[in-house]
C-alpha positions in Angstrom: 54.8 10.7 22.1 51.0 10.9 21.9 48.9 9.7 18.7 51.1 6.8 18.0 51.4 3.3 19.5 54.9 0.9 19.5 54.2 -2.0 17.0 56.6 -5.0 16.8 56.9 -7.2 13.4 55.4 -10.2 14.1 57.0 -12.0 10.7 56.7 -12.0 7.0 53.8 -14.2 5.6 53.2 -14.5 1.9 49.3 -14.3 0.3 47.9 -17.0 -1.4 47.6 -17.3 -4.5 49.3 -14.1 -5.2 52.3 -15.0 -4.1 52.6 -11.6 -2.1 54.8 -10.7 0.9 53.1 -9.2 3.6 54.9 -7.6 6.6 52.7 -8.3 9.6 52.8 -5.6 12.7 51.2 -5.9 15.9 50.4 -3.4 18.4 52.5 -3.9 21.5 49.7 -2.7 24.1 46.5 -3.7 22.2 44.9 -6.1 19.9 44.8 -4.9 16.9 47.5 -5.9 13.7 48.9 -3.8 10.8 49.3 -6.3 7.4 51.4 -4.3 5.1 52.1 -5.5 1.3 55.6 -5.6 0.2 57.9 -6.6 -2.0 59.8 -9.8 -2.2 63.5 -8.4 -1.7 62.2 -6.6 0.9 60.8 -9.6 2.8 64.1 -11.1 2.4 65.1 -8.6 4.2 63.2 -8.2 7.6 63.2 -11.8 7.2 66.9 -12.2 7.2 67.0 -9.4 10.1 64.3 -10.8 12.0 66.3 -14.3 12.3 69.7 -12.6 12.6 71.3 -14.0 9.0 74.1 -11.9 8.0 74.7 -12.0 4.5 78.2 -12.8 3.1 77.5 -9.4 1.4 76.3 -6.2 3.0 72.8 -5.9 1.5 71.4 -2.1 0.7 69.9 -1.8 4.1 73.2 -3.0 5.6 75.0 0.0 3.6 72.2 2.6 4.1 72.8 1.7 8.1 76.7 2.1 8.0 76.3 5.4 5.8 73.9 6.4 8.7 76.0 5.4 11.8 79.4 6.5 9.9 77.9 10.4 9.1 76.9 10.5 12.8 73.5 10.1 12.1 72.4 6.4 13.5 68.7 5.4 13.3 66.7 6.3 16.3 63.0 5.4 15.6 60.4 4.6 12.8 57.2 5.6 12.5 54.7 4.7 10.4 52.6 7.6 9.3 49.8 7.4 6.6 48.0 5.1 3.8 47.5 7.1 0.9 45.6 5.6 -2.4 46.9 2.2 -1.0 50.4 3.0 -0.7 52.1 3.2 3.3 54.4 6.0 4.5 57.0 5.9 7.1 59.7 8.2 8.6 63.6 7.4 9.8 64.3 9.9 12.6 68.0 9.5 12.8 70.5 11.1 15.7 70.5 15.0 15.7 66.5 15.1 14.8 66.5 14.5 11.4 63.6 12.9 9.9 63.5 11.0 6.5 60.2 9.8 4.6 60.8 6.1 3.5 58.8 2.7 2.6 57.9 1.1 5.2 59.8 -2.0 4.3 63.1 -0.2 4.0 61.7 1.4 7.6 61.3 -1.8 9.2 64.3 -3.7 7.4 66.5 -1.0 9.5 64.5 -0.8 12.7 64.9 -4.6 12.8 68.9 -4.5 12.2 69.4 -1.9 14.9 67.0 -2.7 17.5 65.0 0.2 17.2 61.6 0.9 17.8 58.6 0.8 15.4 55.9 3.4 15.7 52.5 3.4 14.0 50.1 6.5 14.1 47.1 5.6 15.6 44.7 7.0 12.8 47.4 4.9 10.7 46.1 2.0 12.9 42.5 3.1 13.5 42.4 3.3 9.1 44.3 0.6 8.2 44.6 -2.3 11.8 43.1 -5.6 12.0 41.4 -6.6 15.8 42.5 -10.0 16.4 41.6 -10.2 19.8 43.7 -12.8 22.2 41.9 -15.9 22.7 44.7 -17.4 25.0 47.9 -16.8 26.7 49.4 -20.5 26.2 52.0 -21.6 23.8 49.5 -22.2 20.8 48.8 -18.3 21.1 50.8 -17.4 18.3 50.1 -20.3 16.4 46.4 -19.3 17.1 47.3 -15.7 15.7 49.0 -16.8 12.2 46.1 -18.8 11.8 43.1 -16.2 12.7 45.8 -13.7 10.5 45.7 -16.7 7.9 41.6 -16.5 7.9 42.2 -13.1 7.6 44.1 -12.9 4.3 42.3 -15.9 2.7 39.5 -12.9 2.4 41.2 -9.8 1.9 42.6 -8.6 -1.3 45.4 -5.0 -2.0 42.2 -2.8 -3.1 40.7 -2.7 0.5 43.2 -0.7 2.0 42.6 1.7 -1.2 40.2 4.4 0.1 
């Protein structure tokens, strides 16, 4: 697919002193990051997803994924598409082409569960990414990303994503 680039979630970091979840993305062939506010249930659950916790419960995004692979319908891909007036967009495409606009969180909370790919439009990326270029390929590399990310946020507020 051309105009888009595969992101992977790199965790769920919450601002200081807002208290506010943030989803962080990064582009799998590049440099640049997508920070995307959420909401606290909903960093539960990528959180939960991303370290493989199953609930003793099925949580929504557990159901919504049954519904989907039970109706024949499993999730194939998201994508995330726009920032409008500060708000994200994303899309489920599910088995037999169907496409479904969602929250972003939900998107990821699902891609997460099944092992699917993320996708972010690349003006979605060229608007809205972060370059936090790769100062080294050791093991404090990702350490050395949270904190430049941390940096990052300490200056950053909701209102500059809004255009």
């Amino acid at each position: 697919m051309s105009g888009i680039a595969r992101v992977e979630v790199v965790g769920v970091r919450v601002e200081m002193p807002s208290n506010q979840p943030i989803v962080l993305l990064r582009e799998s062939d590049g440099e640049r990051y997508l920070p995307i506010w959420i909401g606290a249930v909903e960093a539960t659950a990528i959180a939960f997803a991303q370290q493989g916790v199953v609930p003793p419960r099925p949580m929504t995004h557990d159901l919504l994924n049954t519904v989907m692979e039970k109706s024949g319908h499993p999730l194939e891909s998201v994508l995330l598409t726009e920032l409008k007036d500060g708000i994200f967009f994303a899309e489920l495409t599910l088995g037999g082409e169907i496409r479904i606009s969602a929250r972003p969180s939900d998107a990821i909370a699902l891609a997460l569960r099944n092992s699917r790919p993320i996708f972010a439009k690349l003006e979605l990326l060229d608007m809205a990414g972060i370059d936090i270029p790769a100062e080294s390929d050791g093991e404090g590399a990702q350490e050395e990303t949270v904190e430049r990310f941390r940096e990052f946020l300490d200056q950053i507020t909701p209102e500059d994503f809004i255009s």
